[in-house]
Residue, then its C-alpha position, 0 to 999 in steps of 0.5 A: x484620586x489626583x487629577x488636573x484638567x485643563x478644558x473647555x466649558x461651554x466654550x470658556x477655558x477652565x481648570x479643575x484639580x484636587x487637593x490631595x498629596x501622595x507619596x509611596x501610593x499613600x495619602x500624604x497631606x493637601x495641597x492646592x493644585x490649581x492656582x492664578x499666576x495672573x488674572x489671565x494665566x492659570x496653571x496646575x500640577x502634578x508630580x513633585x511638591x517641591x519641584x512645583x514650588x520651584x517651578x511656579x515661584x519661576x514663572x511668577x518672576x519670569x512672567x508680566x501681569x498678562x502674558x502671552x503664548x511666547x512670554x509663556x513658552x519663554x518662560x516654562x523653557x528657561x525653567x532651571x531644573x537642576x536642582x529639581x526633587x523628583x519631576x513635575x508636568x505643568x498645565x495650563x492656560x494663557x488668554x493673549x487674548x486668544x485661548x491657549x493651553x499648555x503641558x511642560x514636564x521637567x523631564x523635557x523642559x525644552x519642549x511645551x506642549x500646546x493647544x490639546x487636551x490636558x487631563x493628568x494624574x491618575x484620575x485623568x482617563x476618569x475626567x476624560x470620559x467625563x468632560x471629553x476631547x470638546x469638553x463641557x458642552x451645554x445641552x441644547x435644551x439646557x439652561x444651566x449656567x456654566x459655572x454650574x454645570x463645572x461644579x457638577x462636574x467636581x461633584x460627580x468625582x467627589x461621589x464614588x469618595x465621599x462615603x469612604x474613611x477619608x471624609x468620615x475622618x475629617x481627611x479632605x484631600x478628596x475635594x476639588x477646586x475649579x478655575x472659570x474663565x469670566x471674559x476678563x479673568x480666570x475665577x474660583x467657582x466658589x462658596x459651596x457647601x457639600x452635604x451627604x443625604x441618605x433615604x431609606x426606602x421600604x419596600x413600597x417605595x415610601x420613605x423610612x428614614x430621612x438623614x443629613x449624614x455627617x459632617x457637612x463642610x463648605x469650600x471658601x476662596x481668598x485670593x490663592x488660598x482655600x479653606x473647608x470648614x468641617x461642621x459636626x453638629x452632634x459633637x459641636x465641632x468645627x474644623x478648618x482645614x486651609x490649602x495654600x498654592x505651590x510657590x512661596x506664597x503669602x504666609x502672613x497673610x494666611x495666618x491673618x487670614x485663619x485668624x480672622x476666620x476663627x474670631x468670627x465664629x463658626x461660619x454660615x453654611x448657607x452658600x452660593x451653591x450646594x453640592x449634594x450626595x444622596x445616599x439610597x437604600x431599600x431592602x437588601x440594596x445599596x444605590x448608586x450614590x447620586x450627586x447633584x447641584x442645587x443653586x441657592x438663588x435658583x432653589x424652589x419654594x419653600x427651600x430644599x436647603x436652609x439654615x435657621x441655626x448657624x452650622x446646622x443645616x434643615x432639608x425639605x425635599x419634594x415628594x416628586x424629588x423623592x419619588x424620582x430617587x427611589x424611581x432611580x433606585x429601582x431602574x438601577x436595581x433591575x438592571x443589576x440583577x436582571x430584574 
């Protein structure tokens, strides 16, 4: 699914948006589809690859290090779209320092749009129903931080997608990114490892079997370039996959970058935030995938994620955890059938 989204989050403007490229309704490669013009612009896109590259490498020259509304809107209509391969919308944000969003098509590139919500590609009716026309607000009884709570919104997505053929072919164009405004500049929430658990529930509600489905993989930043590690520790294989922002970019400074990650060695799954996928079944039933977020600084004691040997990871979950899932199971079993 592509989307990119521009929203609020607890009242700080933020950006999310996938990896994945298409073309004549297949899947096509990767590509980053959010990224920082500046500390204080943030800008995603759809449509044409090689219309964004022209595009963005545009609003890079045209723009000051911290722009503003006009120095923006002055820059996306001066935009030369002769030459453009195929269409592309842009959105955005711009901190001048008031919050302010945008939408620019190729189409018509005279005209931006601002300050409405903008949730393109074909997964934008999904983030509509999901973050809304206020978008993230935090619950009144809620302490979640909002990078958090951003974060969870990233994993829902990925959860109707993680089971299918693309993961399990070490495919990651199914992933998303999320941009956070921090008070001085927009920032990647970062440093997430994503795991899939399945449970297997008899028909007492005890569990049967208990298992880390493979493979796990973890979502790293450097400047504008993003890496997922692939761990399958049953073959002893690591992948690295690196997703580079439209534009001309810093290709040396990649290549430097994937060097330095491979004579490192394998990288520790521990992480900032873990993004879980729980994967329930119980006799002659398949659940709904869960997905939660657990927070490494936040996790109870002892831990429900840990990492004694590097790219293995060990799970301890609670009995109240467990007997939630299957609780959780069951109302949804009933509710399906009529139960």
């Amino acid at each position: 699914m592509t989307v990119v989204g521009c929203f609020f989050a607890h009242g700080q403007p933020a950006m999310l948006g996938d990896f994945l490229l298409t073309g004549d309704g297949r899947d096509a490669g990767v590509r980053k589809k959010i990224t920082r013009l500046s500390p204080t612009v943030a800008v995603g896109w759809t449509g044409s690859m090689h219309a964004a590259d022209r595009a963005v490498d545009g609003l890079r020259a045209a723009l000051p290090a911290r722009a503003t509304r006009r120095q923006m809107e002055d820059a996306l209509t001066g935009l030369d779209v002769a030459d453009y391969v195929g269409p592309v919308s842009l959105v955005g944000w711009v901190i001048d320092p008031g919050f302010h969003r945008f939408k620019w098509d190729s189409a018509l590139p005279g005209v931006v749009h601002w300050d409405e919500v903008w949730h393109v590609g074909s997964g934008g009716e999904v983030l509509d129903r999901m973050v809304g026309e206020q978008g993230l607000v935090a619950a009144p009884d809620s302490d979640q931080p909002v990078d958090e709570a951003l974060l969870t919104v990233g994993t829902n997505l990925m959860a109707d997608e993680v089971l299918g053929q693309g993961l399990r072919q070490l495919r990651i164009g199914h992933g998303y990114e999320m941009l956070l405004w921090s008070g001085e500049s927009f920032e990647y929430v970062a440093d997430v490892t994503y795991m899939t658990i399945r449970a297997t529930f008899d028909g007492s509600g005890g569990v049967e079997r208990l298992e880390l489905l493979e493979p796990s993989f973890k979502y790293m930043v450097k400047d504008e370039m993003s890496v997922l590690c692939v761990f399958e520790p049953s073959t002893d294989r690591t992948a690295l996959h690196l997703m580079t922002a439209v534009g001309a970019g810093d290709r040396a400074g990649a290549e430097a970058f994937i060097r330095g990650l491979v004579s490192q060695g394998v990288p520790a799954l521990r992480s900032k935030f873990y993004g879980v996928f729980f994967d329930t079944r119980a006799p002659d039933y398949v659940g709904p995938l869960l997905a939660f977020v657990i927070r490494d600084d936040a996790q109870p004691s002892p831990p429900i994620v840990t990492e004694r040997v590097p790219g293995t990871l060990e799970l301890a979950l609670p009995g109240d955890m467990l007997a939630w899932m299957h609780a959780t199971v069951r109302a949804d079993q009933e509710s399906t059938t009529g139960a």
